[in-house]
N, C-alpha and C positions, 0 to 999 in steps of 0.2 A: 647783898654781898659786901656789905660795908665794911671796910677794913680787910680787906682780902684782895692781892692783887691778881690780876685778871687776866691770863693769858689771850692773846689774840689769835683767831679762828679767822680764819677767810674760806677757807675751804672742809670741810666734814668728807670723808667715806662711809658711806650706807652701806652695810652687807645685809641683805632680807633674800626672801623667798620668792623666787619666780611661781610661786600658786599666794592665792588670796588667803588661804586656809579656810577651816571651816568658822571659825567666830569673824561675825561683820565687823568686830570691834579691833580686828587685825586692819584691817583695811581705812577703817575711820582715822585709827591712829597714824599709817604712815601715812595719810593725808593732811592730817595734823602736823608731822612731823615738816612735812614738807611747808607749810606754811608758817611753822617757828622759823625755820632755816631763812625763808624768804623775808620774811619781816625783820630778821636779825641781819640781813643781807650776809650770808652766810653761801657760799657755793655750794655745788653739791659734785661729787664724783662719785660714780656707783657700775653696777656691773653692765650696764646695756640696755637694751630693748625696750619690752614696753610691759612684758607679761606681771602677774602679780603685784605680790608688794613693791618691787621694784619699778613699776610702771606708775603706781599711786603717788608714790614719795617724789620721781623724779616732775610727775605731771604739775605737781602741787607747788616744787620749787622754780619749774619753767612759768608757771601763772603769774610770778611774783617777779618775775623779770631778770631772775639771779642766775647763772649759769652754769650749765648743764651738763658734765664730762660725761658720757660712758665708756668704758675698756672691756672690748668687747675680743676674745678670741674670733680668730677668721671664722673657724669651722663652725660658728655659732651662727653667724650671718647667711650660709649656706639655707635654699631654700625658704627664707622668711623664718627662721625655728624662733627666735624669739620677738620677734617683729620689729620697727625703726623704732631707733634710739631717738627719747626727747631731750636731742640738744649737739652738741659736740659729741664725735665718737673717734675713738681711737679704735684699731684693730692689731690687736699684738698674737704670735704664734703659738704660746701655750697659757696655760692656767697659771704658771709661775710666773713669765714674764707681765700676767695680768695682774698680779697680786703684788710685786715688786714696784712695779708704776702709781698703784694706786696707793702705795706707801709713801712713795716719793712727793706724790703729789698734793697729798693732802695734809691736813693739820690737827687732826681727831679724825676717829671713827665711832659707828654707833652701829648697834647690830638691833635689827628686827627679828623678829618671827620668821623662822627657818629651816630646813633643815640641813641634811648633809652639808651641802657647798657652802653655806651661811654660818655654819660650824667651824667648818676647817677655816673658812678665812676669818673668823672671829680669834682663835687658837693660836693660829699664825702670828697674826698680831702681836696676840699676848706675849709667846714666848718670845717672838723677834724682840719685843720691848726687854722682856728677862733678860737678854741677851746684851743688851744696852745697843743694838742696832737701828732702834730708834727710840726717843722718848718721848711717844706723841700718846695722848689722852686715848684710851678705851671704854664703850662705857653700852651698856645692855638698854635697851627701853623694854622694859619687864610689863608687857600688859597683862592685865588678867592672870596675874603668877604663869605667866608663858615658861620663863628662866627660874623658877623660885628652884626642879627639881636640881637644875644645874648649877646655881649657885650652892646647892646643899652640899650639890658633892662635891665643888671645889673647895667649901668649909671642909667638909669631910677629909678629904685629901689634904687640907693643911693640918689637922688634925692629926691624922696617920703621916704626918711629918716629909710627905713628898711634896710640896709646896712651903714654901718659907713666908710668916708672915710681912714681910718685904715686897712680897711678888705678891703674895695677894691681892695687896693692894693694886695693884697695875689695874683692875677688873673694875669699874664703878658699875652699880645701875642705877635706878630711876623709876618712876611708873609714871612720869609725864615731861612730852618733851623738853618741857621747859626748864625746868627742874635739871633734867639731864647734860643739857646742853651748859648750865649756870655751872655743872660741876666738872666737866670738859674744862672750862673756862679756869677753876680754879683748884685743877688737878695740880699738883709739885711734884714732876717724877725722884724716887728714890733709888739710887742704883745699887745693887749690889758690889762694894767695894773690888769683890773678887774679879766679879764678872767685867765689870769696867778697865781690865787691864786686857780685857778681847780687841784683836786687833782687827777689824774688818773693812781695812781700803780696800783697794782693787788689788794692787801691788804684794799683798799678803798672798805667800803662798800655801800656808799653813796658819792656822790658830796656834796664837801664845800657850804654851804649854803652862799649866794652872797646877798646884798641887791645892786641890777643894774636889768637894762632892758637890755635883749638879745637880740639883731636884729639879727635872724637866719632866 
Protein backbone atom coordinates (compact mmCIF):
# COMPACT_ATOMS: atom_id res chain seq x y z
CA UNK A 1 0.00 0.00 0.00
CA UNK A 2 2.72 2.29 -0.61
CA UNK A 3 1.88 5.67 -1.35
CA UNK A 4 -1.56 5.37 -0.25
CA UNK A 5 -2.73 6.90 3.02
CA UNK A 6 -4.11 4.62 5.45
CA UNK A 7 -7.10 5.23 7.36
CA UNK A 8 -6.92 4.01 11.01
CA UNK A 9 -9.22 0.90 12.28
CA UNK A 10 -9.36 0.23 15.85
CA UNK A 11 -12.39 -1.35 15.88
CA UNK A 12 -14.40 -3.50 12.76
CA UNK A 13 -18.20 -4.71 12.89
CA UNK A 14 -18.76 -8.38 11.77
CA UNK A 15 -22.18 -8.92 10.39
CA UNK A 16 -22.19 -13.06 9.69
CA UNK A 17 -24.50 -15.92 10.17
CA UNK A 18 -25.52 -17.36 13.53
CA UNK A 19 -25.53 -21.15 11.40
CA UNK A 20 -21.99 -22.33 10.12
CA UNK A 21 -23.54 -23.13 6.72
CA UNK A 22 -22.99 -25.77 4.70
CA UNK A 23 -19.23 -25.23 3.22
CA UNK A 24 -16.32 -25.84 6.05
CA UNK A 25 -14.72 -23.11 4.11
CA UNK A 26 -17.37 -20.67 5.85
CA UNK A 27 -16.06 -21.37 8.97
CA UNK A 28 -12.27 -21.68 8.35
CA UNK A 29 -12.57 -18.21 6.99
CA UNK A 30 -14.21 -16.35 9.88
CA UNK A 31 -11.59 -18.05 11.93
CA UNK A 32 -9.21 -16.66 9.76
CA UNK A 33 -10.78 -13.44 9.77
CA UNK A 34 -10.64 -13.31 13.27
CA UNK A 35 -6.96 -13.96 13.60
CA UNK A 36 -6.17 -11.09 10.80
CA UNK A 37 -8.23 -8.70 13.16
CA UNK A 38 -6.13 -10.10 16.13
CA UNK A 39 -2.61 -9.74 14.71
CA UNK A 40 -3.61 -6.43 13.14
CA UNK A 41 -4.81 -5.66 16.88
CA UNK A 42 -7.86 -4.65 15.46
CA UNK A 43 -11.28 -4.96 17.90
CA UNK A 44 -14.01 -6.72 17.15
CA UNK A 45 -17.76 -5.61 17.70
CA UNK A 46 -20.38 -8.07 16.50
CA UNK A 47 -23.86 -9.42 17.22
CA UNK A 48 -23.53 -11.65 20.47
CA UNK A 49 -23.35 -15.17 21.37
CA UNK A 50 -21.60 -17.72 20.51
CA UNK A 51 -23.68 -19.75 17.59
CA UNK A 52 -22.16 -19.91 13.93
CA UNK A 53 -20.06 -17.83 12.15
CA UNK A 54 -20.38 -15.26 14.68
CA UNK A 55 -19.07 -17.51 17.54
CA UNK A 56 -15.90 -18.43 15.16
CA UNK A 57 -14.78 -14.79 14.29
CA UNK A 58 -15.42 -13.62 17.84
CA UNK A 59 -13.64 -16.82 19.43
CA UNK A 60 -10.53 -16.21 17.01
CA UNK A 61 -10.35 -12.55 17.97
CA UNK A 62 -10.69 -13.15 22.05
CA UNK A 63 -7.48 -15.86 21.28
CA UNK A 64 -5.56 -12.94 20.33
CA UNK A 65 -6.22 -10.96 23.23
CA UNK A 66 -7.98 -8.06 21.32
CA UNK A 67 -11.43 -7.11 22.47
CA UNK A 68 -14.59 -8.33 22.28
CA UNK A 69 -18.06 -6.19 22.15
CA UNK A 70 -21.29 -8.11 21.36
CA UNK A 71 -24.83 -5.99 21.26
CA UNK A 72 -27.02 -8.25 21.95
CA UNK A 73 -30.92 -7.48 21.99
CA UNK A 74 -32.53 -8.63 25.52
CA UNK A 75 -34.91 -11.00 24.09
CA UNK A 76 -32.06 -12.90 22.41
CA UNK A 77 -30.34 -13.72 25.82
CA UNK A 78 -33.78 -15.22 27.14
CA UNK A 79 -33.28 -18.94 27.77
CA UNK A 80 -29.56 -19.28 26.42
CA UNK A 81 -31.13 -18.89 22.45
CA UNK A 82 -27.78 -17.91 21.44
CA UNK A 83 -25.44 -18.79 24.00
CA UNK A 84 -22.58 -16.34 26.12
CA UNK A 85 -21.12 -13.79 24.38
CA UNK A 86 -17.13 -13.99 23.85
CA UNK A 87 -16.22 -10.89 25.60
CA UNK A 88 -18.09 -7.56 26.46
CA UNK A 89 -21.82 -7.51 26.01
CA UNK A 90 -24.14 -4.89 25.78
CA UNK A 91 -27.86 -5.62 25.91
CA UNK A 92 -30.07 -2.91 24.01
CA UNK A 93 -34.05 -3.29 23.40
CA UNK A 94 -34.62 -3.58 19.75
CA UNK A 95 -32.83 -4.75 16.42
CA UNK A 96 -32.55 -0.83 15.65
CA UNK A 97 -31.19 0.31 18.63
CA UNK A 98 -28.57 -2.66 18.00
CA UNK A 99 -27.63 -1.58 14.65
CA UNK A 100 -27.30 2.21 15.62
CA UNK A 101 -24.62 1.21 18.51
CA UNK A 102 -22.80 -0.82 16.54
CA UNK A 103 -22.43 2.03 13.94
CA UNK A 104 -21.43 4.29 16.59
CA UNK A 105 -19.03 2.30 17.79
CA UNK A 106 -17.02 0.91 15.28
CA UNK A 107 -14.72 2.15 12.52
CA UNK A 108 -15.42 -0.33 9.30
CA UNK A 109 -17.59 -3.19 8.85
CA UNK A 110 -17.16 -6.52 7.07
CA UNK A 111 -20.00 -8.94 6.16
CA UNK A 112 -19.58 -12.86 6.28
CA UNK A 113 -21.82 -15.45 4.97
CA UNK A 114 -25.34 -14.86 5.91
CA UNK A 115 -28.46 -14.71 5.40
CA UNK A 116 -31.62 -12.51 6.27
CA UNK A 117 -30.21 -10.48 9.40
CA UNK A 118 -26.63 -10.44 7.80
CA UNK A 119 -28.38 -8.71 4.86
CA UNK A 120 -30.36 -6.23 6.31
CA UNK A 121 -27.48 -5.11 8.55
CA UNK A 122 -25.00 -5.13 5.61
CA UNK A 123 -27.91 -2.70 3.45
CA UNK A 124 -28.20 -0.53 6.32
CA UNK A 125 -24.99 0.22 6.35
CA UNK A 126 -24.72 0.85 2.85
CA UNK A 127 -27.59 3.19 2.52
CA UNK A 128 -26.90 5.00 6.05
CA UNK A 129 -23.36 5.60 4.22
CA UNK A 130 -25.56 6.93 0.77
CA UNK A 131 -27.14 8.96 3.24
CA UNK A 132 -23.78 10.52 4.26
CA UNK A 133 -24.93 9.51 8.06
CA UNK A 134 -21.71 7.94 8.28
CA UNK A 135 -18.66 7.54 6.16
CA UNK A 136 -17.19 4.54 7.59
CA UNK A 137 -15.58 1.58 5.22
CA UNK A 138 -18.02 -1.41 4.06
CA UNK A 139 -16.58 -4.20 2.63
CA UNK A 140 -17.94 -8.06 1.81
CA UNK A 141 -15.33 -11.19 2.29
CA UNK A 142 -16.72 -13.06 -0.72
CA UNK A 143 -15.56 -16.73 -0.04
CA UNK A 144 -16.05 -19.21 -2.59
CA UNK A 145 -18.26 -16.57 -4.82
CA UNK A 146 -20.65 -16.64 -1.64
CA UNK A 147 -21.68 -12.51 -2.82
CA UNK A 148 -20.52 -12.98 -6.44
CA UNK A 149 -24.77 -13.36 -7.12
CA UNK A 150 -25.16 -10.16 -5.03
CA UNK A 151 -22.60 -8.05 -6.27
CA UNK A 152 -24.11 -8.96 -9.91
CA UNK A 153 -27.23 -7.47 -9.07
CA UNK A 154 -26.03 -4.50 -7.47
CA UNK A 155 -23.92 -3.98 -11.02
CA UNK A 156 -27.01 -4.85 -12.42
CA UNK A 157 -28.94 -2.27 -10.52
CA UNK A 158 -26.33 0.51 -11.26
CA UNK A 159 -26.79 -0.37 -14.59
CA UNK A 160 -30.72 0.02 -14.63
CA UNK A 161 -29.61 3.42 -13.26
CA UNK A 162 -31.18 2.85 -9.63
CA UNK A 163 -27.82 2.91 -8.01
CA UNK A 164 -25.30 5.83 -8.92
CA UNK A 165 -21.96 4.99 -9.82
CA UNK A 166 -20.88 7.11 -6.64
CA UNK A 167 -22.80 4.84 -4.13
CA UNK A 168 -21.46 1.88 -5.77
CA UNK A 169 -18.59 2.44 -4.73
CA UNK A 170 -19.43 2.52 -0.93
CA UNK A 171 -19.59 -1.60 -1.28
CA UNK A 172 -15.92 -3.09 -1.39
CA UNK A 173 -15.08 -6.95 -1.41
CA UNK A 174 -12.38 -9.24 -1.09
CA UNK A 175 -11.87 -13.05 -1.24
CA UNK A 176 -9.16 -12.79 1.62
CA UNK A 177 -9.18 -11.18 4.84
CA UNK A 178 -6.29 -9.55 4.37
CA UNK A 179 -6.64 -8.05 1.34
CA UNK A 180 -10.10 -6.82 2.68
CA UNK A 181 -9.09 -5.42 5.61
CA UNK A 182 -5.85 -3.29 3.38
CA UNK A 183 -8.92 -1.98 1.48
CA UNK A 184 -10.98 -0.82 4.70
CA UNK A 185 -7.92 0.80 5.37
CA UNK A 186 -7.62 2.68 2.18
CA UNK A 187 -11.26 3.27 1.46
CA UNK A 188 -11.76 7.63 0.54
CA UNK A 189 -15.42 8.06 1.24
CA UNK A 190 -17.14 10.13 -1.81
CA UNK A 191 -20.25 11.83 -0.81
CA UNK A 192 -22.90 12.76 -2.88
CA UNK A 193 -22.87 16.52 -3.14
CA UNK A 194 -26.71 16.36 -2.91
CA UNK A 195 -27.04 14.18 -0.30
CA UNK A 196 -24.37 15.99 2.05
CA UNK A 197 -26.79 18.95 2.65
CA UNK A 198 -28.91 15.95 4.80
CA UNK A 199 -29.14 17.28 8.07
CA UNK A 200 -29.15 14.54 10.76
CA UNK A 201 -28.44 15.89 14.41
CA UNK A 202 -30.61 15.09 17.01
CA UNK A 203 -32.22 18.50 17.06
CA UNK A 204 -33.48 18.17 13.32
CA UNK A 205 -36.92 17.78 13.12
CA UNK A 206 -37.26 17.15 9.62
CA UNK A 207 -34.87 16.37 6.57
CA UNK A 208 -33.53 19.44 4.48
CA UNK A 209 -35.92 19.44 1.90
CA UNK A 210 -33.68 18.46 -1.60
CA UNK A 211 -34.87 19.24 -4.94
CA UNK A 212 -32.79 15.68 -6.44
CA UNK A 213 -34.00 12.10 -7.16
CA UNK A 214 -32.95 9.52 -4.56
CA UNK A 215 -31.67 6.27 -6.07
CA UNK A 216 -32.15 4.24 -2.75
Amino acid sequence: MEGVSVRKIKKICVFCGANSGKDVAFVNAAFHLGEVLGKRKIDLVYGGGKLGLMGCVSTAVAQHERQVLGIIPSAFTMNNLVGETCGKEIKVATMQERLVMMMELSDAFIALPGGFGTLEELFQMISWAQLNIHNKPIGVLNINGFFNGLLSFVDHAVKQEFITPRARKILISATTADELVDKLQAFRFESDPALSKLKWSPSSSQKEKLDLTLRL
